[in-house]
C-alpha positions in Angstrom: -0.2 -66.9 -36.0 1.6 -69.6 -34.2 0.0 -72.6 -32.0 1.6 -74.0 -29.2 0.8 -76.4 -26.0 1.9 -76.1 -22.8 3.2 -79.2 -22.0 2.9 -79.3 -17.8 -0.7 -78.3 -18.2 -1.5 -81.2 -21.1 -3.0 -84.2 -19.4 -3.2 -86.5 -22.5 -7.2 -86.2 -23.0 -6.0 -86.5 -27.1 -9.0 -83.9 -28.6 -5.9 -82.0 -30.1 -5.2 -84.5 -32.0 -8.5 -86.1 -32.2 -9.2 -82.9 -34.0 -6.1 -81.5 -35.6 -3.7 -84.8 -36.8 -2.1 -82.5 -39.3 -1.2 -79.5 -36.8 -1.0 -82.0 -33.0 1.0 -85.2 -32.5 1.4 -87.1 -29.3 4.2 -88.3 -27.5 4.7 -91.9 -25.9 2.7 -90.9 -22.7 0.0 -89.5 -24.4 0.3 -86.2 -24.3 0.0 -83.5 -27.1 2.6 -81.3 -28.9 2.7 -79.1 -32.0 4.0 -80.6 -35.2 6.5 -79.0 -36.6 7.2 -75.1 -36.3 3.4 -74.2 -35.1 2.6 -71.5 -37.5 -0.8 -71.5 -38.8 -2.1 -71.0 -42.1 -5.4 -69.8 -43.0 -6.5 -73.7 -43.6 -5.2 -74.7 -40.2 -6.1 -71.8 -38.4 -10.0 -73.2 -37.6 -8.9 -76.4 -36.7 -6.2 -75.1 -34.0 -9.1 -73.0 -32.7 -11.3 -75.5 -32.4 -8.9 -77.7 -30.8 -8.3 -75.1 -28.2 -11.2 -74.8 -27.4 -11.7 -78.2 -26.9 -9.0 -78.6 -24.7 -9.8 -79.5 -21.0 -7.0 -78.5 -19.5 -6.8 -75.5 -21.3 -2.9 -76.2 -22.1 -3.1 -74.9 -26.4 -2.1 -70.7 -27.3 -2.6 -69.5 -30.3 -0.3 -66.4 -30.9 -1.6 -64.1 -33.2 
């Protein structure tokens, strides 16, 4: 599975993040993208879900 954002949807709210430091990072305006090469593992897996669904603007996949 592999996690991504879509970067002209993100509007900087920060729950990915917020949620998921280990899995979301954010860039000098604020707005999220996906640490390294986005594959989950079974540990991060809940926490990219849960960040998803978190997301406002509904700008995170998850590719399974």
């Amino acid at each position: 599975m592999k996690v991504s954002i879509d970067a002209d949807r993100c509007q900087g709210h920060g729950r990915c993040f917020n949620m998921a430091p280990d899995i979301f990072g954010f860039d000098d305006l604020g707005n999220g993208y996906v640490l390294g090469d986005g594959v989950l593992t079974s540990e991060t897996l809940d926490r990219a879900r849960l960040a998803q669904a978190n997301c406002p603007e509904h700008a995170i996949a998850i590719e399974e």
